[in-house]
ZAKE-863393 format. One line per field, with one value per atom (N, C-alpha, C): x, y, z; residue in three letters; chain; residue number from 0. Coordinates in steps of 0.02 Angstrom, whole numbers, plus 32768, in hexadecimal, padded with zeros to 4 digits. Atoms other than C-alpha are relative to their C-alpha. Last residue first. Layout:
ZAKE-863393
xx	X	...
yy	Y	...
zz	Z	...
type	ALA	...
mol	A	...
seq	NUM	...
//
This chain:
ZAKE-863393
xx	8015	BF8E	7FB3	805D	BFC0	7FEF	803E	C07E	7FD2	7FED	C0F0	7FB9	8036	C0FE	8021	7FF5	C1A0	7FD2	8002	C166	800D	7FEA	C1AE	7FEC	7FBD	C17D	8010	7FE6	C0D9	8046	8011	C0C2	8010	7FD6	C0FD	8010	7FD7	C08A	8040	8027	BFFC	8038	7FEE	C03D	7FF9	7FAE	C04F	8013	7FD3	BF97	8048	8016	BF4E	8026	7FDA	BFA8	7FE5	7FA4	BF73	801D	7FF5	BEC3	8043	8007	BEBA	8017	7FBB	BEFE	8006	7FE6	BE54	8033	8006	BE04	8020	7FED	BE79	7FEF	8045	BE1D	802F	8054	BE7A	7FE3	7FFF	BF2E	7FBF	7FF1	BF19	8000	8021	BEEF	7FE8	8016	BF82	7FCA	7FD3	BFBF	7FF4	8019	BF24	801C	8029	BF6F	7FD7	8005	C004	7FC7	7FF6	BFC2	8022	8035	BF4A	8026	8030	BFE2	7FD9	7FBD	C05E	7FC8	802C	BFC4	8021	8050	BFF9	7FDD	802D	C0BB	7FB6	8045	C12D	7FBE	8050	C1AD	7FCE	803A	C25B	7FC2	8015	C2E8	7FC1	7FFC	C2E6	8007	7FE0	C2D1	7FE6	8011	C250	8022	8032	C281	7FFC	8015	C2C1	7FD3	8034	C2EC	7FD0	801B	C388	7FCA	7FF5	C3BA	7FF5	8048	C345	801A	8037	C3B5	7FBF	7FE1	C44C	7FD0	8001	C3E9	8036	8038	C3BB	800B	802C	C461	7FC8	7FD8	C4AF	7FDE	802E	C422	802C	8051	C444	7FF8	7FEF	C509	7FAE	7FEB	C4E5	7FFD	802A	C479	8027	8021	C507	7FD6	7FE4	C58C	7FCA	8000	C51F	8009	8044	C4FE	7FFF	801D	C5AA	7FC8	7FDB	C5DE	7FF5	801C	C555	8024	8043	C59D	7FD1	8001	C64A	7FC0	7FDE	C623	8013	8049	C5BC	800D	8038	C651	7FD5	7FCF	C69F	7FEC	8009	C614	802C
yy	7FC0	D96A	801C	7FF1	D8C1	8051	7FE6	D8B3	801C	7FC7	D834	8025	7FE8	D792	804A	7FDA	D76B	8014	801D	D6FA	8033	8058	D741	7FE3	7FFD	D7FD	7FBA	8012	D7C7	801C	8042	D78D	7FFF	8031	D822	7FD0	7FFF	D88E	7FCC	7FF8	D844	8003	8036	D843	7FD9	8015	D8EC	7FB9	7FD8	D90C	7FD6	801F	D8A5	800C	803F	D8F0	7FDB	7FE3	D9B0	7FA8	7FF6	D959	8011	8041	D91F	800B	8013	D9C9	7FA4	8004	DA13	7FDE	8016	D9FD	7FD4	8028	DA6B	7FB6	8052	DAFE	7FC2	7FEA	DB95	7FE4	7FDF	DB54	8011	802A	DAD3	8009	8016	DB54	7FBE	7FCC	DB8C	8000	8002	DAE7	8038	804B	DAEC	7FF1	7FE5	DBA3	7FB7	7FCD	DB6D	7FF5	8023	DACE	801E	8019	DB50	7FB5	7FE8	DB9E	7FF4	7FE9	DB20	801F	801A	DAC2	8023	7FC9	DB2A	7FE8	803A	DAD1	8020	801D	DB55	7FF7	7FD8	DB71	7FD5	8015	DB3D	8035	802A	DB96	7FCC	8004	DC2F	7FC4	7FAD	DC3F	8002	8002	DBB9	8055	7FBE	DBB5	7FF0	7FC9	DB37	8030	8021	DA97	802E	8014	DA96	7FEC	804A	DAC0	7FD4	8032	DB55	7FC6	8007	DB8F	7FCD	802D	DB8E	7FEB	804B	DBE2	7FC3	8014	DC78	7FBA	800F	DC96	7FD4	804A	DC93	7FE3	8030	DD18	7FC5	8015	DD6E	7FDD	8025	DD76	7FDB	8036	DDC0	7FC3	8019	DE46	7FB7	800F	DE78	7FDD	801B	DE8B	7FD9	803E	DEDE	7FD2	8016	DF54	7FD1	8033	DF60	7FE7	803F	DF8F	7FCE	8028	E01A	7FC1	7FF6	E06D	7FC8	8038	E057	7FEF	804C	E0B1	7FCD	8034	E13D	7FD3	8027	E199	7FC0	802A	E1AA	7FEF	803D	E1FF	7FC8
zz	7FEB	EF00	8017	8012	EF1F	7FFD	7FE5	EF48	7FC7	8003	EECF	802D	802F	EF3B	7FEB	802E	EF7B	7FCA	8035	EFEE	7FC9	7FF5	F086	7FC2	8002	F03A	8015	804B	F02D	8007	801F	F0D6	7FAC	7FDC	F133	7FBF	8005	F0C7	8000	8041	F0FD	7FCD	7FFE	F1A4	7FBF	7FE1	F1A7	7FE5	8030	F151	8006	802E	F1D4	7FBE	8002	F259	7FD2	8016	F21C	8007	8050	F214	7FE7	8018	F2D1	7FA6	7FFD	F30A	7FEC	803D	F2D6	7FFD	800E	F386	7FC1	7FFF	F3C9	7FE1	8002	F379	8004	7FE2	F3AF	7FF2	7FA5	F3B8	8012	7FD2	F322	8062	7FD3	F2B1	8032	7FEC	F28E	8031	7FC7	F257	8023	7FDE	F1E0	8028	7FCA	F1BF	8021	7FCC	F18C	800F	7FCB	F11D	802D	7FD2	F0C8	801C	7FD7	F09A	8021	7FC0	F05C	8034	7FC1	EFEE	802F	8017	EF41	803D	8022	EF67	8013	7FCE	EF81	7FE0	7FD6	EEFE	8028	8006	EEEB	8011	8015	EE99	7FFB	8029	EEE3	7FD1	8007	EF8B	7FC2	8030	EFFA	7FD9	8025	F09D	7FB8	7FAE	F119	7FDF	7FDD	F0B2	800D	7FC1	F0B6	8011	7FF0	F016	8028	8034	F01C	8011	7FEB	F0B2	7FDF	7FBA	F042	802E	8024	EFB8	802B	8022	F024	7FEC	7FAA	F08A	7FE8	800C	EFAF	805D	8030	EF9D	8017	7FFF	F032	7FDE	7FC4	F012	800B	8030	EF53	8044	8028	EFA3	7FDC	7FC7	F023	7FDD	7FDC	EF9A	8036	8036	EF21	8041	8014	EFB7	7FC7	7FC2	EFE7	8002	7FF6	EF3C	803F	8038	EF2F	7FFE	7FE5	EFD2	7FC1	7FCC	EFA6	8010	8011	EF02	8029	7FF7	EF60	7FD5	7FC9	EF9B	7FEF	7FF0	EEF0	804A	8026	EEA6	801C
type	UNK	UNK	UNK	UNK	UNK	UNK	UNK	UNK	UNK	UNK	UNK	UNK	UNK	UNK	UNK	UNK	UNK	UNK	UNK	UNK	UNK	UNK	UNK	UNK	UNK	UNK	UNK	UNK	UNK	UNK	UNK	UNK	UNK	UNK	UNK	UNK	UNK	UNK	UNK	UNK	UNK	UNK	UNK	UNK	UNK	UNK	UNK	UNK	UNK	UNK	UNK	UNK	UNK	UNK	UNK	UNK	UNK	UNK	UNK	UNK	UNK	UNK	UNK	UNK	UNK	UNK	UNK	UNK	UNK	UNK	UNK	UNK	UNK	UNK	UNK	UNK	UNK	UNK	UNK	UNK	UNK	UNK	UNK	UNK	UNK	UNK	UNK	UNK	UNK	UNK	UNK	UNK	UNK	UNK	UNK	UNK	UNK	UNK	UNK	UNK	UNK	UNK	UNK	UNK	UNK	UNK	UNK	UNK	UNK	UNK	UNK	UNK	UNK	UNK	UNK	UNK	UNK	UNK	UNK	UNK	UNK	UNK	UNK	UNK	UNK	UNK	UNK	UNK	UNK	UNK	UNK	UNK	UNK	UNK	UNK	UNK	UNK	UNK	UNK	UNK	UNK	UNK	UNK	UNK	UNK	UNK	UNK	UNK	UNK	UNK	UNK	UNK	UNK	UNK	UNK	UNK	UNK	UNK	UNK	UNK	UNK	UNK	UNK	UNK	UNK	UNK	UNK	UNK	UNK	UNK	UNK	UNK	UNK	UNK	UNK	UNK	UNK	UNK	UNK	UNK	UNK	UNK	UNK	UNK	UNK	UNK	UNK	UNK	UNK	UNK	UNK	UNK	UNK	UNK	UNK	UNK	UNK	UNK	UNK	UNK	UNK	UNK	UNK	UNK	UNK	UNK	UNK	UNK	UNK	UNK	UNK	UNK	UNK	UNK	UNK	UNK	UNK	UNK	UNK	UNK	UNK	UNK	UNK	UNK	UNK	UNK	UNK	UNK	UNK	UNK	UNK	UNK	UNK	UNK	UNK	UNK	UNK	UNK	UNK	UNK	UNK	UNK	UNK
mol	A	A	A	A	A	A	A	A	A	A	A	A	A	A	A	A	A	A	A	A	A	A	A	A	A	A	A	A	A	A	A	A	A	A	A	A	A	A	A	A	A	A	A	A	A	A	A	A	A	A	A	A	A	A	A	A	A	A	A	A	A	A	A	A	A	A	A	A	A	A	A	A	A	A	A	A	A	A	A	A	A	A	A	A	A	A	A	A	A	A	A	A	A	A	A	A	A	A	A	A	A	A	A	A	A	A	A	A	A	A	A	A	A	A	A	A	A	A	A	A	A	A	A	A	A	A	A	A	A	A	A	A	A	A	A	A	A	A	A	A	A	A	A	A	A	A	A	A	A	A	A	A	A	A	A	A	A	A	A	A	A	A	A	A	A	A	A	A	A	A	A	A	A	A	A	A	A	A	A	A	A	A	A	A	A	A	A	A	A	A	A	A	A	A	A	A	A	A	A	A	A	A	A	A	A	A	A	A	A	A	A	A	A	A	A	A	A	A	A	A	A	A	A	A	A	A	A	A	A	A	A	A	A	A	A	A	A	A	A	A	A	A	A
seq	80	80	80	79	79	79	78	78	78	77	77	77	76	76	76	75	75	75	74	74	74	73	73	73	72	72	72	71	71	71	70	70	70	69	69	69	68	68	68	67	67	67	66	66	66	65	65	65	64	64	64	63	63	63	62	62	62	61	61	61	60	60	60	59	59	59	58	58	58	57	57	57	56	56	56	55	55	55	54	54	54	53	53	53	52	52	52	51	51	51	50	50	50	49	49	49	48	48	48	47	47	47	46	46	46	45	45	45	44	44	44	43	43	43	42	42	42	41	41	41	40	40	40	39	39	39	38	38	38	37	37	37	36	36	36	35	35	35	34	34	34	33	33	33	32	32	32	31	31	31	30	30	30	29	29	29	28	28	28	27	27	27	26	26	26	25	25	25	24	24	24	23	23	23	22	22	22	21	21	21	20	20	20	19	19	19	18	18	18	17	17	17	16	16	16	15	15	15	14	14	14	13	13	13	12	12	12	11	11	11	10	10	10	9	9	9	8	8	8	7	7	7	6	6	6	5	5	5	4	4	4	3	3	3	2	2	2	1	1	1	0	0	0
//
């Protein structure tokens, strides 16, 4: 029993580090942890960047989007869903 008390303490320990890694990252920007959530468009604007490599054509719409974007953030619109 006394063995596997360091063993359970390092594992809190490690799990507590991740999460605080996690919400440091969020702040950033980078990932999505626990506080925010990803916006119901995230996905299909992966793979629309996805498919950019096998249908080059498409790479007009990802900049459309972008700029789309762009623009409301400068005017502080709230985004369109």
């Amino acid at each position: 029993m006394l063995s596997t008390a360091p063993w359970i303490g390092g594992a809190l320990v490690a799990f507590f580090l991740i999460d605080r890694l996690g919400l440091w990252a969020e702040e950033r920007g980078w990932i999505y942890w626990r506080r925010k959530r990803a916006q119901t468009g995230a996905l299909g604007s992966a793979l629309m960047e996805l498919n950019t490599f096998t249908n080059p054509a498409a790479q007009h719409v990802v900049e459309a989007k972008d700029a789309k974007k762009l623009e409301e953030r400068e005017n502080d619109d709230p985004p369109h869903p």
